[in-house]
Legacy VTK file of the C-alpha trace (Angstrom):
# vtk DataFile Version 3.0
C-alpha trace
ASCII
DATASET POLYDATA
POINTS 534 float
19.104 -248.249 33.296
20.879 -251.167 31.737
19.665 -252.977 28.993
19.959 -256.855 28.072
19.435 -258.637 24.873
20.245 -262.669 24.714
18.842 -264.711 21.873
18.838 -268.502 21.454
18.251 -271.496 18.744
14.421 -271.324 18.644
14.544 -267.654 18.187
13.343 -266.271 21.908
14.727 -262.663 22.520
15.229 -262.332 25.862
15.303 -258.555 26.820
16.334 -257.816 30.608
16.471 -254.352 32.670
18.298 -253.545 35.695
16.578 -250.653 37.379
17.813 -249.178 40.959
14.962 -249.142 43.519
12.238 -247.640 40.972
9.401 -249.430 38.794
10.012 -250.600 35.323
7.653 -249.893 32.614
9.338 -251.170 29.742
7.674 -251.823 26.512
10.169 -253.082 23.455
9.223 -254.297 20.091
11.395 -255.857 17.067
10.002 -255.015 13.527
10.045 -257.203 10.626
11.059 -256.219 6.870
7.449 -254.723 6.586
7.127 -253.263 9.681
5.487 -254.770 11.558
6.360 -256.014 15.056
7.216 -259.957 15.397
7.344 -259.600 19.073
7.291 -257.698 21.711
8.131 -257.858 25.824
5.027 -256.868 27.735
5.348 -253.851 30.574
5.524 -254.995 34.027
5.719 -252.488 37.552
7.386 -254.492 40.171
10.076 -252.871 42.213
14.061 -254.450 41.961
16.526 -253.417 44.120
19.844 -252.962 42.231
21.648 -253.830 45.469
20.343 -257.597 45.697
21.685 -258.510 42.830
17.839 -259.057 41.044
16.163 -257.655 37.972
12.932 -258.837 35.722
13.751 -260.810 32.654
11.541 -260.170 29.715
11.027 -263.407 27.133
9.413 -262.312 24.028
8.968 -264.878 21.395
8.454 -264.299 17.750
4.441 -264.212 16.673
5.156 -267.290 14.378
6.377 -269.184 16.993
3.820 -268.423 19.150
1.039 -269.777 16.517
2.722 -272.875 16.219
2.726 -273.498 20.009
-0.884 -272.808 20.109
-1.436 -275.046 17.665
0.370 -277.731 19.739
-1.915 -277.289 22.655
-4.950 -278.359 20.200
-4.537 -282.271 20.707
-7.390 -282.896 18.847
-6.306 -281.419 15.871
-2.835 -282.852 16.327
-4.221 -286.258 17.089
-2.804 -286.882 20.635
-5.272 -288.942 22.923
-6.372 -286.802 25.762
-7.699 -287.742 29.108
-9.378 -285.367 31.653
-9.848 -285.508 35.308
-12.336 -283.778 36.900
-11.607 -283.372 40.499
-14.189 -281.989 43.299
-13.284 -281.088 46.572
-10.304 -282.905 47.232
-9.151 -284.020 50.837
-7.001 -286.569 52.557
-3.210 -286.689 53.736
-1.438 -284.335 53.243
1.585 -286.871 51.564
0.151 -289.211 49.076
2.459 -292.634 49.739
1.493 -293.725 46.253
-1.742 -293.843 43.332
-4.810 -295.265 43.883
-4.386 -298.036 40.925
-1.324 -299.270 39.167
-3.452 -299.760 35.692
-2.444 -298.164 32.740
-5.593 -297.823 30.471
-4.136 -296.651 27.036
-7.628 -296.107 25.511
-8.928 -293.767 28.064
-10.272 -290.744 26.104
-11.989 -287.527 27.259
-13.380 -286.546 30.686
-13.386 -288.053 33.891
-15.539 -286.807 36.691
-13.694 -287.908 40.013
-16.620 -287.398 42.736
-16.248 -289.486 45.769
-19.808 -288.268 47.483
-21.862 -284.989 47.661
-23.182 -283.946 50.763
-24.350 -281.439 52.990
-21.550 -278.903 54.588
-23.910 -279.822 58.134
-23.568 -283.631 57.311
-19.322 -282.802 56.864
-19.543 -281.371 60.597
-21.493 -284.014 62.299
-18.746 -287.081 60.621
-15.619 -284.416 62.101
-17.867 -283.832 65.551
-18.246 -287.975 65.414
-14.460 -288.565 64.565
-13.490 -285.919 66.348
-15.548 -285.117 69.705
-12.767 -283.353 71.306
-12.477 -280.193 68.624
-15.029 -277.604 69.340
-17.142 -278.450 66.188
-19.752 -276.015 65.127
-23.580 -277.181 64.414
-24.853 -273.256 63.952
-26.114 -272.591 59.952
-25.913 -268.982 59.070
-29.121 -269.458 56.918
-31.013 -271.518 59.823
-34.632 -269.781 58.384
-34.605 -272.029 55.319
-35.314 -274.949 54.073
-31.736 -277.178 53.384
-30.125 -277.446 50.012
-30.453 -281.230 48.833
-27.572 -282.793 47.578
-27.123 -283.329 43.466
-26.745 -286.357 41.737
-23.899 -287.529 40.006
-22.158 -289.842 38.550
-18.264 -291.611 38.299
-19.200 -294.476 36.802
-16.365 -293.905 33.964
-13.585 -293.897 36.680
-15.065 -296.843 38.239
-15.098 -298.926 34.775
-11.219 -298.438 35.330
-11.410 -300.209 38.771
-11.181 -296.873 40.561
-12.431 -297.824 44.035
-13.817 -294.556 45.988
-12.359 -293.921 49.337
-15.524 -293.229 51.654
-15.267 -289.207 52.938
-15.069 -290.809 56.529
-11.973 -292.225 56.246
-11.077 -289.005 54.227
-11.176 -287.028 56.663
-10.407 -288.827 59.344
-6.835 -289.810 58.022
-6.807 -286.189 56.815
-7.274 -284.915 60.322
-5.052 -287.215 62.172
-1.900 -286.267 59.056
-2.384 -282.429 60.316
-1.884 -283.165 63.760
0.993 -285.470 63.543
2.935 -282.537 61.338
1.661 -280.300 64.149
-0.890 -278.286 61.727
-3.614 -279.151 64.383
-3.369 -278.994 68.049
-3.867 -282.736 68.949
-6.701 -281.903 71.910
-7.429 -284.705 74.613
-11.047 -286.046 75.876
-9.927 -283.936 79.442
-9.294 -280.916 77.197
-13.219 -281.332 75.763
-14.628 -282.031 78.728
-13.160 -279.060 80.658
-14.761 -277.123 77.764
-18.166 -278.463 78.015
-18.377 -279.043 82.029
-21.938 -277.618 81.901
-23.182 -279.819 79.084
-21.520 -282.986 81.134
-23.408 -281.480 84.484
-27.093 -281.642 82.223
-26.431 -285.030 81.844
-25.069 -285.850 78.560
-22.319 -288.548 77.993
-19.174 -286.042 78.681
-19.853 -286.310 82.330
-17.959 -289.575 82.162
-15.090 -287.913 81.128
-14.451 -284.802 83.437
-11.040 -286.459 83.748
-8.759 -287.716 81.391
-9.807 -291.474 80.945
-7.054 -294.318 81.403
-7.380 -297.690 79.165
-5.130 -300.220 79.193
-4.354 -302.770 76.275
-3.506 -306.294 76.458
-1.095 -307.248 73.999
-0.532 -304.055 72.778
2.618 -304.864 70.667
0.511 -307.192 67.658
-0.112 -306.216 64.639
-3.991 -305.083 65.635
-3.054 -304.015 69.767
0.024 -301.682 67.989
-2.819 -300.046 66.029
-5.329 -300.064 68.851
-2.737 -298.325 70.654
-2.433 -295.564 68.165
-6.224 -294.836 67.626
-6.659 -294.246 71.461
-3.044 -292.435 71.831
-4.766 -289.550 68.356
-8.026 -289.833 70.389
-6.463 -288.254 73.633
-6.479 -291.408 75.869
-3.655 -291.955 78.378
-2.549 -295.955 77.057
-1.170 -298.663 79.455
0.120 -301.162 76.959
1.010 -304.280 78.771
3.475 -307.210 77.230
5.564 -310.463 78.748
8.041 -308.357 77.240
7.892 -304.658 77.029
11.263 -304.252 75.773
9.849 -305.609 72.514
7.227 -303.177 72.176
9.662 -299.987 71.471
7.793 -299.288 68.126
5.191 -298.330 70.161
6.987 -295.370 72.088
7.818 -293.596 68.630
3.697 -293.714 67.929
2.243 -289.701 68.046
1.428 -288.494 71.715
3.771 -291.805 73.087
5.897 -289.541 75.049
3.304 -287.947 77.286
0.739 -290.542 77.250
1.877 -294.056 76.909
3.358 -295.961 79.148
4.079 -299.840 78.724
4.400 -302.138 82.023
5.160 -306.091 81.957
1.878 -308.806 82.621
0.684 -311.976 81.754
-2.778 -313.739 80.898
-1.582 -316.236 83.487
-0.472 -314.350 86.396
-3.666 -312.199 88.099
-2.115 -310.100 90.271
0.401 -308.282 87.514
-2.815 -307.432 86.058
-4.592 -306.347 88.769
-1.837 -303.643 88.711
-1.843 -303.297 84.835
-5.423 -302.057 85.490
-5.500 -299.674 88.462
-6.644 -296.891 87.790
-8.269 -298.144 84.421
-11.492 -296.954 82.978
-11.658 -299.152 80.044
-9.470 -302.555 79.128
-9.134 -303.717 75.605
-7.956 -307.434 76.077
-6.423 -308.166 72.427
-3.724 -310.881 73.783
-3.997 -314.474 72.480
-1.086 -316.412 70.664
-1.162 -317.686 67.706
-0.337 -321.244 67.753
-2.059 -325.033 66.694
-0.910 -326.468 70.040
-4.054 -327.958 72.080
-2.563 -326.572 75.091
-3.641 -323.139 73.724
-7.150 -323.632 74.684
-7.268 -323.767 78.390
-4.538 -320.698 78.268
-7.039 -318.907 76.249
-9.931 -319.496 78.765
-7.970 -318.838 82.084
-5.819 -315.694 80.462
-9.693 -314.690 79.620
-11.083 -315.411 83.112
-8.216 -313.608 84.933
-8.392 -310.190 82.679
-12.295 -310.240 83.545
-11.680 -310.599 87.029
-9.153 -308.681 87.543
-10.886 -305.622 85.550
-14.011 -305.901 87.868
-11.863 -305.969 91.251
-9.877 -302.710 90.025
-12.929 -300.843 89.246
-13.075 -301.070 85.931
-16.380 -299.845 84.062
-16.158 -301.189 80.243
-14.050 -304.497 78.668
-13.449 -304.730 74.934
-12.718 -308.147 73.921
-10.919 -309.326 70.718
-12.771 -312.090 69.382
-11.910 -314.155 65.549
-14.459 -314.639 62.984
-13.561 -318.028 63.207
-15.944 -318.018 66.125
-18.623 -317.304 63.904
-18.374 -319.022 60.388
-16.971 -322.339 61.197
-20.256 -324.401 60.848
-20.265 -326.993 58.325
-24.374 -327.412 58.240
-24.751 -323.086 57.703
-26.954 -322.915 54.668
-24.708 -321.280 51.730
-27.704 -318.710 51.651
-27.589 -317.965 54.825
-26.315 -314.575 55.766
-23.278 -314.248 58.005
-23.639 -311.951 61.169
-23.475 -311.438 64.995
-25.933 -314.315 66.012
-24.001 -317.148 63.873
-21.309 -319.401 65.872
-18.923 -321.819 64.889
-19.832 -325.934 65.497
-17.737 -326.593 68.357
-17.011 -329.913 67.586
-15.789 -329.274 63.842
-13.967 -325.714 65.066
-11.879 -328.067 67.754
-10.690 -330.532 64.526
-10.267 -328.300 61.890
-8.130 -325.271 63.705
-7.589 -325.318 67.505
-6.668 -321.514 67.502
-10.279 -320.844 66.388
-11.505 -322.940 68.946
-9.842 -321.768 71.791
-10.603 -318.029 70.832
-14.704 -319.288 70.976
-14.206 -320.643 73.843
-12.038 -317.420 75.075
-15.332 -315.531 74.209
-18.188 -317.585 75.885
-15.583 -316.939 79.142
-15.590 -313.483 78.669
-19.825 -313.539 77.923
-19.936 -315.637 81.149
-17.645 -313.307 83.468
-18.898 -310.171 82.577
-22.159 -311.155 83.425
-21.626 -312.754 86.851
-19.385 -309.736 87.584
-21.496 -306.867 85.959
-19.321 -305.657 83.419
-20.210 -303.529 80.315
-18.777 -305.846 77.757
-18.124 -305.157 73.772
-16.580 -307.710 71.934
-15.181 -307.042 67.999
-14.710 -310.343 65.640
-12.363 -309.242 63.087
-11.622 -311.388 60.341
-8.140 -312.302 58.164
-6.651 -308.722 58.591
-4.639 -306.819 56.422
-2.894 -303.548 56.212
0.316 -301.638 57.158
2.023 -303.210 60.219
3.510 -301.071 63.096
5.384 -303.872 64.866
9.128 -304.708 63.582
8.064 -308.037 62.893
5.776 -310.043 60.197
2.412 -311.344 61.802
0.418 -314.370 60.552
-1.964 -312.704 58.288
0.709 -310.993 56.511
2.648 -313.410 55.551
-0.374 -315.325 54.079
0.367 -312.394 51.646
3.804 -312.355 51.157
4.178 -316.239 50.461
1.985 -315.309 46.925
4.570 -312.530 46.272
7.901 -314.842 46.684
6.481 -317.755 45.058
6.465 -319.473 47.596
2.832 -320.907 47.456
2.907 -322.342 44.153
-1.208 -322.854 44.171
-4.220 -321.601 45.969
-7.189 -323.080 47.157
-11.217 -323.001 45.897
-12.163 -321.412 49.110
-13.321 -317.907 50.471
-12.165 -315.717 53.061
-13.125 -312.470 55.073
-10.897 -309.434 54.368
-10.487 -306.058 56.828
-8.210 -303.692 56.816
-6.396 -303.498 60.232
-6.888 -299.519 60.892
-10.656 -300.434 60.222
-10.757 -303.121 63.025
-9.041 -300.738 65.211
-11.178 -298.083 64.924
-14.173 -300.666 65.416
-12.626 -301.063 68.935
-12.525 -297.860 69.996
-16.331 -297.001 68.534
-17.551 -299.589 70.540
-15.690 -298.488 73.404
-16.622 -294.938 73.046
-20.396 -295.626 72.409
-22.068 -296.266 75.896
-24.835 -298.601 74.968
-22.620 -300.856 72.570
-22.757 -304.419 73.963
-22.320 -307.874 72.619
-20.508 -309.051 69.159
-19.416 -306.418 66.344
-18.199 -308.635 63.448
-15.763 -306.601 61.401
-16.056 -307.877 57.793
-15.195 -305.544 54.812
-15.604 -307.957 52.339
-15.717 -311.830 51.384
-13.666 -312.757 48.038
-12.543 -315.877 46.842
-8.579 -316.590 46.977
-8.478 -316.027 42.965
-9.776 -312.653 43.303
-7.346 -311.737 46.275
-4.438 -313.364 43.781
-6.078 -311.236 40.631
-5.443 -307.889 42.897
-2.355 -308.784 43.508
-1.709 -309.230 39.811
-2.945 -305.740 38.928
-1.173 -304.140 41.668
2.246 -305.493 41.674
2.792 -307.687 38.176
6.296 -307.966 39.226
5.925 -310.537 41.368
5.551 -314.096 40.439
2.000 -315.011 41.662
0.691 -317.898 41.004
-2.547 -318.800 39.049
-3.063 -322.808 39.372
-5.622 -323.737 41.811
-5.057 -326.729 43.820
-8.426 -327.847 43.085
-9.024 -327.096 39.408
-11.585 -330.239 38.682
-13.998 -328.368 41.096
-16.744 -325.222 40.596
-15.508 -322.247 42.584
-16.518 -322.054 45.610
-18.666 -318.940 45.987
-18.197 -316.141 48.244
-21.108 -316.434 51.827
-23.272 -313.404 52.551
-22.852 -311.050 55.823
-23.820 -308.203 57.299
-21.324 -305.375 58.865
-24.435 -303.127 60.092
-24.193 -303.210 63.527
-20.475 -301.319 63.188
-21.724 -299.491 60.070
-24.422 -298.055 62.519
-21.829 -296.788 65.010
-20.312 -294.679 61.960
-17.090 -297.337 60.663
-16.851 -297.351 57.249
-14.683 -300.246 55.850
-11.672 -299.591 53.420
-11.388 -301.100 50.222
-9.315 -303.968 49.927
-7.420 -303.222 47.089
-6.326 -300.230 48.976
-5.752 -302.256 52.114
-3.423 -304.514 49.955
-1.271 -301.899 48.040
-0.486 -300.045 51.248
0.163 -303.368 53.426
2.890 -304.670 50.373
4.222 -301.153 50.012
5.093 -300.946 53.931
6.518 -304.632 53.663
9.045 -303.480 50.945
9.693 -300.319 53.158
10.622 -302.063 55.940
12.346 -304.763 54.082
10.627 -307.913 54.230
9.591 -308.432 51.030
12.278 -307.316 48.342
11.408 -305.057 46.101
11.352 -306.210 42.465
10.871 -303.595 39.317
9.293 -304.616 36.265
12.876 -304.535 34.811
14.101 -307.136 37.085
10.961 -309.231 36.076
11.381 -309.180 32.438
15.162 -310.137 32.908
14.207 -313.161 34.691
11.817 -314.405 31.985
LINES 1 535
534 0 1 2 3 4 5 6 7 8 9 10 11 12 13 14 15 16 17 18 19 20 21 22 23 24 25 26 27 28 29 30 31 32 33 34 35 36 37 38 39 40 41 42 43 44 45 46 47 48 49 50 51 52 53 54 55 56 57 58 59 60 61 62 63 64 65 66 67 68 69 70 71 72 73 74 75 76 77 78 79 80 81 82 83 84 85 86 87 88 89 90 91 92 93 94 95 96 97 98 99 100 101 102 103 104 105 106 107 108 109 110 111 112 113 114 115 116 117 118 119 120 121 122 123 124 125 126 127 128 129 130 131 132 133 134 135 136 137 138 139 140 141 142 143 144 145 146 147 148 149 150 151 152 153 154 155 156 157 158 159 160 161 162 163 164 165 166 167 168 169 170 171 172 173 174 175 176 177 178 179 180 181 182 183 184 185 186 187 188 189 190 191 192 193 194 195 196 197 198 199 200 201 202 203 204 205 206 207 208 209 210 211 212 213 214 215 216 217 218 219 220 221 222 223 224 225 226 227 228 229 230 231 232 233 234 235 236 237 238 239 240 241 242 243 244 245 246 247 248 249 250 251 252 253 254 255 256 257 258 259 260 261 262 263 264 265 266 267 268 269 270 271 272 273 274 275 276 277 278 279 280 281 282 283 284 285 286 287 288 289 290 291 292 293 294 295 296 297 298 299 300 301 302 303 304 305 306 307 308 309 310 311 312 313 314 315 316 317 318 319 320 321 322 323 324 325 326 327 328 329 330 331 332 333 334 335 336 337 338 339 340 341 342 343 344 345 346 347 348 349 350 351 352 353 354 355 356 357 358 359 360 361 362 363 364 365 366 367 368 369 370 371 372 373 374 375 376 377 378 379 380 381 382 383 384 385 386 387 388 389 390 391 392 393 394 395 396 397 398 399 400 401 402 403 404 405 406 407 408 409 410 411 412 413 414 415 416 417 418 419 420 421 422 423 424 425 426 427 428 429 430 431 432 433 434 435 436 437 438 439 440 441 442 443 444 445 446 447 448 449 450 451 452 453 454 455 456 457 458 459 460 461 462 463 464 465 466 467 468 469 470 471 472 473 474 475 476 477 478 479 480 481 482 483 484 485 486 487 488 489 490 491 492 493 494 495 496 497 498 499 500 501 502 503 504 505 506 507 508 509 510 511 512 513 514 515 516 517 518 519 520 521 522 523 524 525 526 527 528 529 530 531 532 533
């Protein structure tokens, strides 16, 4: 046995033993002028093999020392501030992109409970057997004879007075789920793949007997910023995707999307020409029809209603059983004589006549949806249609769409002032699950407006502030003289009953600007570069 003695400035002995192929049991002291030992390397009886090259190192430090580093774990005494978290159960993606909030709060002191929900482990399984119907989910107790255990109280209100905003355990574990099975921790299973398992529930009747074979959709204008996403919820649900484009060559972002390769295929159509969709949807079971340009031409309106007309038309002569339609809140909250009281939902339409003057594209997608109403009655057609509102959030597609670079003009500068007005806010992985629910849920029919909140354009600017203060956004209104307009009432319940729940905007925000930077269309600016400008 070979012995090794190192010491350094702060007076740690380091004492190391090379031992060939047998346990160490080592015990070593140092004795002071009275003594007594000042330190002392504690046993240990792990094997080393000589003939690796390894041994244990012993680090014995003298007493002294070690009672002034106690002492400098005692912040109180010491008077450093100290903040706590108090995590629970903690799940999500598996990668973090970045921190919920950007706000440095110097004063926080002492403990803070971060509790997102408490729940039943049975109410856990039926939100992963809702998310997830294809995993083999199970709804046995082991303690089935009693009564069950009620959920505590709690409360987070200290991380909230921070402007913590709670993710809901939905979205938790949905995004959890679908991170597992994109590093390949979790077989990704397909509806075929659950039905196959649970022929003999389908045969008794229940809704799986609709999908004994692997179900087909196809989706109209599935290279935007919401069809790119549609595309990707159906593609992690197990759905074989037809994407259909002018221009499919355009639409390669969408072959690198998990389960592209064996399950998407893209094929060129138009609104305007029947018969290339009448092949688009052969075969179909479902059609989400998400296509509509973006433009302020007047021309736009009669393309909106034929292009509608011909995808309803065309689904009914192919066989196909369910249409999803991709409406615009601007169908819905466009009425000058709506009470401000009033409360925003499914039954409210836009005033025609004030819709046509004051933006065509809102017009012509009302009028889009009346044509799709109209058709799928006269040709029987189970018919869903979602009204999403402005939508943020990560993009897929290589390019910048409309509601995005609303955003990004703030960020540059370039919109020196904002206007006293309101606007609806979703996050675009919100309105693309809303498709999908209403899709997968046999009885849903008629409008689903998809509304996570209603803020005023100050408090959109204020986020923007607190998330990225680098940028220069601006804080003149264009309309200073005025009151603020305030924010319009609505109601979400009809998706909120089908299990959606909506994502906070701030979070919405923060991940949409943080994918712009990534995929460089907004430059990235440090507080540094700020500072130096000034």
């Amino acid at each position: 046995m070979e012995g090794i003695v190192n010491a350094n400035m702060d007076s740690t002995y380091t004492l190391g033993f090379r031992i060939p192929g047998q346990q160490c049991n080592a015990w070593a002291t140092r004795e002071g002028p009275n003594g007594k030992p000042l330190w002392r390397a504690l046993p240990t009886k792990n094997k080393f093999n000589i003939e690796m090259g390894t041994w244990p190192t012993y680090t014995a430090t003298p007493r002294r020392w070690q009672r002034r580093r106690r002492r400098r774990r005692r912040p109180a005494k010491r008077g450093v501030p100290l903040a706590v978290v108090l995590p629970c159960v903690t799940v999500g993606p598996i990668v973090q992109p970045a921190i919920n909030t950007s706000i440095n709060h110097a004063v926080a002191r002492g403990r803070y409970l971060c509790i997102g929900t408490v729940i039943h482990r049975a109410e856990l399984l039926r939100m992963l057997k809702e998310l997830f119907p294809q995993y083999p989910v199970t709804s046995k107790s082991k303690d089935d004879g009693n009564s069950m255990v009620k959920p505590y109280r709690f409360s987070n209100q200290r991380l909230k007075d921070l402007g913590l905003e709670f993710t809901p355990m939905r979205k938790c574990l949905y995004d959890a789920v679908v991170c597992m099975q994109q590093k390949g921790h979790l077989a990704v299973q397909s509806i075929d793949h659950m039905s196959s398992n649970n022929s003999e529930e389908a045969n008794n009747g229940n809704n799986n007997g609709e999908k004994k074979q692997e179900q087909v959709v196809c989706v109209t204008g599935a290279g935007g910023f919401i069809g790119s996403w549609v595309v990707r919820e159906l593609l992690l649900r197990g759905y074989r995707v037809r994407g259909t484009a002018r221009d499919p060559r355009k639409n390669a972002h969408l072959l690198a999307l998990e389960g592209a390769k064996e399950r998407l295929t893209l094929c060129r159509a138009d609104v305007l020409d029947f018969a290339s969709l009448r092949a688009a949807f052969a075969g179909c079971h479902g059609v989400f029809h998400i296509a509509s340009p973006v433009s302020k031409d007047p021309n736009l309106v009669p393309v909106a209603i034929e292009g509608t007309r011909n995808v309803m038309n065309a689904a009914a002569d192919m066989g196909v059983r369910r249409v999803v339609f991709t409406s615009s809140y601007g169908a819905v909250h466009m009425n000058p004589n709506r009470s401000p009281d009033a409360v925003l939902d499914e039954t409210c339409w836009s005033d025609p006549e004030f819709c046509r003057r004051e933006d065509i594209y809102c017009y012509a997608k009302m009028m889009a949806e009346k044509t799709a109403t109209e058709e799928a009655s006269r040709r029987r057609l189970q018919l869903a249609v979602v009204v999403p509102c402005v939508t943020v959030g990560p993009i897929l597609q290589p390019s910048v769409n409309f509601s995005c670079h609303h955003v990004v003009r703030y960020l540059t500068g370039a919109a020196a002032t904002y206007p006293n007005a309101v606007a609806a806010y979703a996050d675009v992985r919100d309105v693309a699950r809303a498709h999908v629910l209403v899709y997968e849920h046999h009885g849903a029919r008629g409008r689903y407006l998809c509304i996570g909140t209603v803020i005023h354009r100050a408090e959109l600017l204020r986020m923007l502030k607190e998330l990225f203060p680098q940028y220069p956004v601006t804080s003149k209104c264009e309309d200073e003289g005025n009151p603020m307009v305030k924010p319009y009432k609505f109601s979400n319940q009809r998706l909120k009953d089908l299990g959606l729940e909506f994502t906070p905007l701030r979070k919405s925000l923060q991940e949409a600007i943080v994918c712009l930077q990534r995929k460089g269309h907004l430059p990235v600016v440090t507080v540094a570069q700020q500072r130096a400008c000034l």
